[in-house]
DSSP file (Angstrom, degrees, kcal/mol; ACC not computed):
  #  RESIDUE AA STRUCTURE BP1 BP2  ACC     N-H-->O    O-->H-N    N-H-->O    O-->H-N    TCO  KAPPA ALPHA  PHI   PSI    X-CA   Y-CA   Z-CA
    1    1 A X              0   0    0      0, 0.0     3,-0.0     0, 0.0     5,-0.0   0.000 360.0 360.0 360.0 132.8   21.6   11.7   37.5
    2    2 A X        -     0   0    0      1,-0.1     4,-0.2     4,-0.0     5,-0.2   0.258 360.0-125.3 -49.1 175.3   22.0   15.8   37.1
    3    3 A X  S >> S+     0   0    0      2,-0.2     3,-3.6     3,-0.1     4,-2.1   0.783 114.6  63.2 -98.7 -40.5   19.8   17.6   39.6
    4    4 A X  H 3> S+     0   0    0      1,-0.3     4,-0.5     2,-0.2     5,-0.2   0.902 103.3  52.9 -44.6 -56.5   18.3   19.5   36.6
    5    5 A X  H 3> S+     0   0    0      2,-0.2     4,-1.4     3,-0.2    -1,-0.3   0.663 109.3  44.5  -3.3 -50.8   17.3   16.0   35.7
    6    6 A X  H <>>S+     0   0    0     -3,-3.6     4,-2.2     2,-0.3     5,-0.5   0.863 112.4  53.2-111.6 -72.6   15.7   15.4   39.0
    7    7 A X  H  X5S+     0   0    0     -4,-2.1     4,-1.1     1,-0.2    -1,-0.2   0.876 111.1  47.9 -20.9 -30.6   13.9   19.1   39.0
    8    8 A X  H  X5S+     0   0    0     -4,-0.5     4,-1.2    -5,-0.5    -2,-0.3   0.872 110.5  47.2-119.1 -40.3   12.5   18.3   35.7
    9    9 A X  H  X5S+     0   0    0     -4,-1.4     4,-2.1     1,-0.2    -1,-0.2   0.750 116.8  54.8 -79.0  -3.1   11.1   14.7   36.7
   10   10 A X  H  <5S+     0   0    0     -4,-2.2    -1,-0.2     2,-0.2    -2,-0.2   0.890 110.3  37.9 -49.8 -66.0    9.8   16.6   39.7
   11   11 A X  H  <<S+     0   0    0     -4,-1.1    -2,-0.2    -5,-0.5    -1,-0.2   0.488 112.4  52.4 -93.8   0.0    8.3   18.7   38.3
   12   12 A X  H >< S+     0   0    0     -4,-1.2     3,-4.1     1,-0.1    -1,-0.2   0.830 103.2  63.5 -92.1 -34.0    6.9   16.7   35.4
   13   13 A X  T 3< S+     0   0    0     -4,-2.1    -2,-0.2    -5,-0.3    -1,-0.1   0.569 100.4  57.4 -67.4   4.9    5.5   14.1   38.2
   14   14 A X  T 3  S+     0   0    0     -3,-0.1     2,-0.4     2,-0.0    -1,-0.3   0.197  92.4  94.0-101.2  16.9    3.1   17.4   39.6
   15   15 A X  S <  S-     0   0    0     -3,-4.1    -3,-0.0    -5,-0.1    -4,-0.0  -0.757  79.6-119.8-112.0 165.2    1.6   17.7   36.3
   16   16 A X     >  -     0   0    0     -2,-0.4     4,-0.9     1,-0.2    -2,-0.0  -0.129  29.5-111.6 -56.2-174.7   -1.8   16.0   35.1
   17   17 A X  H  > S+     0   0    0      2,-0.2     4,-1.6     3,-0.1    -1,-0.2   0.708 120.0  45.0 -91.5 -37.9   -1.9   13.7   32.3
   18   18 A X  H  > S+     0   0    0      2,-0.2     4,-1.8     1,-0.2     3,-0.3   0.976 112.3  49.5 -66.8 -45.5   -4.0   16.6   30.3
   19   19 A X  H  > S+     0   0    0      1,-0.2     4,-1.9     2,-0.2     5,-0.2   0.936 108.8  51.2 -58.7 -46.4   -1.7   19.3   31.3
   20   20 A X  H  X S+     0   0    0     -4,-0.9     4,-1.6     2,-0.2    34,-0.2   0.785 113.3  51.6 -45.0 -43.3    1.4   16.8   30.1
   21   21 A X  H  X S+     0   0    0     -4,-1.6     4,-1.2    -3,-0.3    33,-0.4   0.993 110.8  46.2 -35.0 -89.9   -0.8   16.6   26.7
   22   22 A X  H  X S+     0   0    0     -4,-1.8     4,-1.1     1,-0.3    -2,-0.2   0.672 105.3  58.0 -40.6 -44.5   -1.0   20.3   26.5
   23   23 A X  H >X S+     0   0    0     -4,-1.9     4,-1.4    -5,-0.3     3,-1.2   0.963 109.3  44.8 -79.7 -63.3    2.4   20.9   27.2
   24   24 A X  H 3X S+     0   0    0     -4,-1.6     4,-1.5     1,-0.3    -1,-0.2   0.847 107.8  52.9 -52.0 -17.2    3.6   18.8   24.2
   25   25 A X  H 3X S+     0   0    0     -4,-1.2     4,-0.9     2,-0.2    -1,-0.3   0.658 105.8  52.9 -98.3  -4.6    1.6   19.9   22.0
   26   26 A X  H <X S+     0   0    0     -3,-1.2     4,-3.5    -4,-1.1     5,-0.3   0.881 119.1  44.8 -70.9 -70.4    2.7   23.6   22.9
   27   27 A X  H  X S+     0   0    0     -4,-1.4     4,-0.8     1,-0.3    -2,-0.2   0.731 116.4  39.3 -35.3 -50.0    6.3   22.1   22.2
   28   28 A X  H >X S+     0   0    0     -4,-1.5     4,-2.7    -5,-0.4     3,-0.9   0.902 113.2  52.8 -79.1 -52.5    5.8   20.4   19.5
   29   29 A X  H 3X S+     0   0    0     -4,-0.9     4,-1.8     1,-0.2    -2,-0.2   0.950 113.2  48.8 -35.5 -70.0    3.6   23.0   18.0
   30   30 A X  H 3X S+     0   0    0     -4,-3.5     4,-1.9     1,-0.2    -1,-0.2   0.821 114.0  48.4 -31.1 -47.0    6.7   25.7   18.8
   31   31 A X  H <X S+     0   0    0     -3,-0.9     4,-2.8    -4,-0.8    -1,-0.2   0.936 103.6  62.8 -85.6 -34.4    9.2   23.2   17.2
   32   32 A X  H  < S+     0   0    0     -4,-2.7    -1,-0.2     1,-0.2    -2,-0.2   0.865 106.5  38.8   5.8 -94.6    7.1   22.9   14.4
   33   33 A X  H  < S+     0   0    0     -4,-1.8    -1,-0.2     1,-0.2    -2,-0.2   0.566 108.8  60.5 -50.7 -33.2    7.3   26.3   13.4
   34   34 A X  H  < S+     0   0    0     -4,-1.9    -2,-0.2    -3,-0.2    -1,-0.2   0.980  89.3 101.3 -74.4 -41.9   11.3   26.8   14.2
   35   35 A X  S  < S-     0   0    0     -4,-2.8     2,-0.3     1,-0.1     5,-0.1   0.160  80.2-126.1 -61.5 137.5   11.9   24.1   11.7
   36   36 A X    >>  -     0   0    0      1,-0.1     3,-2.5     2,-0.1     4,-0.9  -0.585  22.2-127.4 -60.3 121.0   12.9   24.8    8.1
   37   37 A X  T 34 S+     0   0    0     -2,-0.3     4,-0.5     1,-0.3    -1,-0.1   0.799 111.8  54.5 -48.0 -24.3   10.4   23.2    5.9
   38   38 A X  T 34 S+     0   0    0      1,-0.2    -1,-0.3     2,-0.1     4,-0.2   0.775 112.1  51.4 -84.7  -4.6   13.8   21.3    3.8
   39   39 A X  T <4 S+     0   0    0     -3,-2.5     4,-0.4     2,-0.1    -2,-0.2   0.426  89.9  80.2-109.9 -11.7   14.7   20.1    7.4
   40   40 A X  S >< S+     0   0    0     -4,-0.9     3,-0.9     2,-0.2     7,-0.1   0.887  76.6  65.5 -67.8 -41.4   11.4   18.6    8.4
   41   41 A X  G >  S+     0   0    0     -4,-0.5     3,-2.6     1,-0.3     4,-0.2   0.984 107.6  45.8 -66.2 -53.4   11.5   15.4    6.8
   42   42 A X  G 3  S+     0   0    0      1,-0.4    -1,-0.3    -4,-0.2    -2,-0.2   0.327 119.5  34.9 -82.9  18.7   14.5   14.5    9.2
   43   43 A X  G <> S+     0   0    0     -3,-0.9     4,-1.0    -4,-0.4    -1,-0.4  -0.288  83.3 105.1-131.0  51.8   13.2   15.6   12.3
   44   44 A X  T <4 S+     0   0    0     -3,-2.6     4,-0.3     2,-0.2    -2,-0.2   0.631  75.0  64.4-106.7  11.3    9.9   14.6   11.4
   45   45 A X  T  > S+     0   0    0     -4,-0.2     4,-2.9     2,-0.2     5,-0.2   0.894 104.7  42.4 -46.0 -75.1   10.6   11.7   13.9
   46   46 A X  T  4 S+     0   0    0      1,-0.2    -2,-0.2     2,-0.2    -1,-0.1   0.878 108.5  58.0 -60.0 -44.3   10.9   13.7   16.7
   47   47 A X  T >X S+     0   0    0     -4,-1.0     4,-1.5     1,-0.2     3,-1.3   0.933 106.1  51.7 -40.4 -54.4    8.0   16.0   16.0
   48   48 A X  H 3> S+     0   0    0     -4,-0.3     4,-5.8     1,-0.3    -1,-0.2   0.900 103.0  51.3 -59.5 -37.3    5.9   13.4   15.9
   49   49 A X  H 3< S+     0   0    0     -4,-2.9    -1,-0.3     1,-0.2    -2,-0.2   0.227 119.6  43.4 -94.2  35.8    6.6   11.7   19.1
   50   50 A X  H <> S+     0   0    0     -3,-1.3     4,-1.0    -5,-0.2     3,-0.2   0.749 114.9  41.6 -87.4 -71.3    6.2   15.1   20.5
   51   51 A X  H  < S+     0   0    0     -4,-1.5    -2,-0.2     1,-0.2    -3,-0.1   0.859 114.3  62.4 -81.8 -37.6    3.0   16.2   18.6
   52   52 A X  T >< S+     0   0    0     -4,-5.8     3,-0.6    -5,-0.2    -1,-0.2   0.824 111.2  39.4 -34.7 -66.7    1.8   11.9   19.6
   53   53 A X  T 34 S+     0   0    0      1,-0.3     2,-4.5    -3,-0.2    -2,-0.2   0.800 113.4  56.2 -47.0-103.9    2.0   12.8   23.4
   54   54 A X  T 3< S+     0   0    0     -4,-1.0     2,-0.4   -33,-0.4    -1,-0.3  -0.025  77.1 136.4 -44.8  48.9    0.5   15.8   22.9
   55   55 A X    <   -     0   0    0     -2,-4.5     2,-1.8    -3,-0.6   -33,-0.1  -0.734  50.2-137.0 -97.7 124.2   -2.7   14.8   21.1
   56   56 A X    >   -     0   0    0     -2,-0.4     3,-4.2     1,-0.2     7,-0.3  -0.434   9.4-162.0 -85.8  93.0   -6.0   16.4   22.0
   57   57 A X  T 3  S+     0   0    0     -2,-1.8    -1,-0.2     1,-0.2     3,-0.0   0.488  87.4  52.7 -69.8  18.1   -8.1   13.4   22.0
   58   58 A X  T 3  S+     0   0    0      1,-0.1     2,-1.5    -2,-0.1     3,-0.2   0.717  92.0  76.0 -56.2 -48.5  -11.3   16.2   21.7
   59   59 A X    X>  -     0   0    0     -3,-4.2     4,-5.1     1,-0.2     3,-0.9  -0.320  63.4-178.0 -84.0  99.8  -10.0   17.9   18.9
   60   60 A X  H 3>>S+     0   0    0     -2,-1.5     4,-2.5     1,-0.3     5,-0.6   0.945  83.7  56.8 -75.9 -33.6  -10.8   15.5   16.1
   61   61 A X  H 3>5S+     0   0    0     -3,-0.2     4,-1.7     2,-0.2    -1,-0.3   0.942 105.9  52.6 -70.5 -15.0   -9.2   17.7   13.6
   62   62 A X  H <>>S+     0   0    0     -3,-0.9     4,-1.1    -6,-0.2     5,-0.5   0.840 111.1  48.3 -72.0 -52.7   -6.0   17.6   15.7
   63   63 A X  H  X5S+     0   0    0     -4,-5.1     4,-1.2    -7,-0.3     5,-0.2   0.977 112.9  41.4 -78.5 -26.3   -6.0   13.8   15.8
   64   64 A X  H  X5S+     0   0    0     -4,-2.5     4,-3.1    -5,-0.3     3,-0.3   0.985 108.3  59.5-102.0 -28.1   -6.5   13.0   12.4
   65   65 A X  H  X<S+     0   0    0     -4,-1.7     4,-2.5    -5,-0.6    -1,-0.2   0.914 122.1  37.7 -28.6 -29.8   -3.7   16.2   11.1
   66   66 A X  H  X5S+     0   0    0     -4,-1.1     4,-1.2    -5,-0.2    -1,-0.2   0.700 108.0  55.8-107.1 -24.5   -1.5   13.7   13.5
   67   67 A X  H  X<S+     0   0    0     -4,-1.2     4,-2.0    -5,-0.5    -2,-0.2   0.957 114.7  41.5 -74.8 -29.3   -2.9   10.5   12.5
   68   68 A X  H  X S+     0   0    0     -4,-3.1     4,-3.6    -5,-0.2     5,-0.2   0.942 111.1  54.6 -81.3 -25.3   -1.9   11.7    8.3
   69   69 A X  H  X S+     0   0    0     -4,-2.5     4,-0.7    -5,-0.3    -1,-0.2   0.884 111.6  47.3 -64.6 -15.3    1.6   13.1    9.5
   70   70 A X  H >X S+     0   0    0     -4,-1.2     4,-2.3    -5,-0.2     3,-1.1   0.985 112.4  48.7 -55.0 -53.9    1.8    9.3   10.9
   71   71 A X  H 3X S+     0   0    0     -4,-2.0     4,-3.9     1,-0.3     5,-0.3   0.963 113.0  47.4 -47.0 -70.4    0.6    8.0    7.6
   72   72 A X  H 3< S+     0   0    0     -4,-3.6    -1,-0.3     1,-0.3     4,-0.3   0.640 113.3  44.9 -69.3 -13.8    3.0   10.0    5.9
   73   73 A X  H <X S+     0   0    0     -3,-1.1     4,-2.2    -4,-0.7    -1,-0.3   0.738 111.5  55.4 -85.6 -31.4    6.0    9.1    8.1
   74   74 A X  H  X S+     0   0    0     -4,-2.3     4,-1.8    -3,-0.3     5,-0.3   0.907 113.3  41.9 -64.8 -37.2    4.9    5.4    8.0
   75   75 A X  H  < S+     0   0    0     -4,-3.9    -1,-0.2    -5,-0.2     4,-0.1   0.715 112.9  52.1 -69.2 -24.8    5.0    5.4    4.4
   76   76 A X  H  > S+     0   0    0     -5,-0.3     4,-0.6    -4,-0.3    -1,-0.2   0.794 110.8  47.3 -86.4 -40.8    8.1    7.4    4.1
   77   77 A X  H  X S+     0   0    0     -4,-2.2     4,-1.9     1,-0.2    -2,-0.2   0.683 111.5  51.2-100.7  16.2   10.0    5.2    6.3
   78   78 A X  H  X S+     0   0    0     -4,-1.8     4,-2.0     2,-0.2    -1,-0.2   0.617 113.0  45.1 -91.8  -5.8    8.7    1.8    4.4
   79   79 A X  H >4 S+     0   0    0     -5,-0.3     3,-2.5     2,-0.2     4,-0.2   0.568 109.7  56.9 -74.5-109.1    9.7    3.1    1.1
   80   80 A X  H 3X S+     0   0    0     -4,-0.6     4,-2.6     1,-0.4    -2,-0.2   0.291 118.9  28.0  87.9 -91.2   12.7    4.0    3.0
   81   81 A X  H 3X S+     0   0    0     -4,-1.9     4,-0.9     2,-0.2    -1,-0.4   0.923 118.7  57.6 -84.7 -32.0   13.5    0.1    4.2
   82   82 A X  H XX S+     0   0    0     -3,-2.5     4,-1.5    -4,-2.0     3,-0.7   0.946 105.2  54.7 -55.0 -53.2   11.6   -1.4    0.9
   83   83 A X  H >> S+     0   0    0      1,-0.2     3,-2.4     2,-0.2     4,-1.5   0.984 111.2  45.5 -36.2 -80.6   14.5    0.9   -1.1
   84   84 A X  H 3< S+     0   0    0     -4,-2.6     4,-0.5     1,-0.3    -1,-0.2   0.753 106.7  57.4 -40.4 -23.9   17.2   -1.0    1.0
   85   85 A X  H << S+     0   0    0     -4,-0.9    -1,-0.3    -3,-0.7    -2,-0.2   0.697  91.8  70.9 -96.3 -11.5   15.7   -4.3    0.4
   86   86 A X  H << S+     0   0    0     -3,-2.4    -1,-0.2    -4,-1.5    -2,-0.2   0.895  91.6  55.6 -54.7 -44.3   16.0   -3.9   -3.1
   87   87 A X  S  < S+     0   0    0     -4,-1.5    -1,-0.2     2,-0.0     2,-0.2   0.753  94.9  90.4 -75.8  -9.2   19.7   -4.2   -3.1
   88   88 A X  S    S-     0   0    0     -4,-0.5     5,-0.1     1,-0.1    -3,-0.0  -0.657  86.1-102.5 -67.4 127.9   19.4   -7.7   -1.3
   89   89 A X    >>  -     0   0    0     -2,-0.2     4,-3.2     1,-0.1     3,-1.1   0.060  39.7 -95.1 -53.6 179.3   19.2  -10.8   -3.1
   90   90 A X  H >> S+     0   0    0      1,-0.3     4,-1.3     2,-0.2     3,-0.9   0.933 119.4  46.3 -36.0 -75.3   15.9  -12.5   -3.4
   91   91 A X  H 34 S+     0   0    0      1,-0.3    -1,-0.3     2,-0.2     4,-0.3   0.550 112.0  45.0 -58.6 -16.9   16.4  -14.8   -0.5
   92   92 A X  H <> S+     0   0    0     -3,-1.1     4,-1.3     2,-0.2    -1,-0.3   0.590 110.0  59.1-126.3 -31.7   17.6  -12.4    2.1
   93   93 A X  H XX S+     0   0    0     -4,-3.2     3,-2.4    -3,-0.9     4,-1.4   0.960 110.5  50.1 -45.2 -82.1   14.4   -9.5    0.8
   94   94 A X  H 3X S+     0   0    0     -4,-1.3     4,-1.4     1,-0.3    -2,-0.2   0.615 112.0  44.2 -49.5 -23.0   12.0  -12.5    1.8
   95   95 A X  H 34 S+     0   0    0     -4,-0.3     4,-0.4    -5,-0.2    -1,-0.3   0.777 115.2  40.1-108.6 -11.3   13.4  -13.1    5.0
   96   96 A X  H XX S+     0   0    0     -3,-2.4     3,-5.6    -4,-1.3     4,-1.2   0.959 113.5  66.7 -76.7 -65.9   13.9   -9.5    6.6
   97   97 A X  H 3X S+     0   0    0     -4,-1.4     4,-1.9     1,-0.4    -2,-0.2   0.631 102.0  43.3 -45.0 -40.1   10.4   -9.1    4.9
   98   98 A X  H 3< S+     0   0    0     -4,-1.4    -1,-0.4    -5,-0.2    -2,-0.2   0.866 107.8  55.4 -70.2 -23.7    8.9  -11.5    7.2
   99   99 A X  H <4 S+     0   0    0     -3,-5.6    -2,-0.2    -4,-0.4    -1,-0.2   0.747 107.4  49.0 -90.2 -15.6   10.5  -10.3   10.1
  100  100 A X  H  <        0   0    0     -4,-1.2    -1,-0.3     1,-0.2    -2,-0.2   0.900 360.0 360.0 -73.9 -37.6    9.0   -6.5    9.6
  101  101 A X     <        0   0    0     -4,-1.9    -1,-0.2    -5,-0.3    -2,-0.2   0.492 360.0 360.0 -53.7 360.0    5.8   -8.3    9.0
């Protein structure tokens, strides 16, 4: 392990669990904003399990803005594996199909 490593779990293990909230959703908010809107669908992985920590479980318009970019990622990435399962025969769709189930 770096020491910078060991600093940073250090220093993350002095923070609250709201402050740790807050601080991700500052991050994620920030990264948010650097991202190029044509670049967003492919880091919109990472954003999420940013903006996810950092949810202000007060601020009900903040959870459900994060609950539809969930929506909209869930959806994106079963089209996404549905697309792939199209080029599989028949038998071999049904049987990944169960196993996502």
């Amino acid at each position: 392990m770096w020491l910078h490593d060991s600093v940073q779990q250090a220093v993350y293990r002095t923070l609250t669990p709201k402050a740790r909230r807050v601080l991700y959703s500052k991050i994620g908010k920030a990264f948010l904003q650097a991202v190029k809107p044509a670049n967003l669908k492919d880091l919109l992985y990472e954003l999420l399990a940013l903006l996810n920590k950092g949810i202000d479980l007060e601020d009900l318009v903040h959870r459900q803005t994060i609950a539809n970019l969930n929506l909209s990622f869930s959806h994106s990435m079963l089209q996404l594996i549905l697309g792939k399962l199209e080029k599989r025969p028949s038998k071999t769709r049904h049987s990944m199909l169960l196993r996502i189930i």
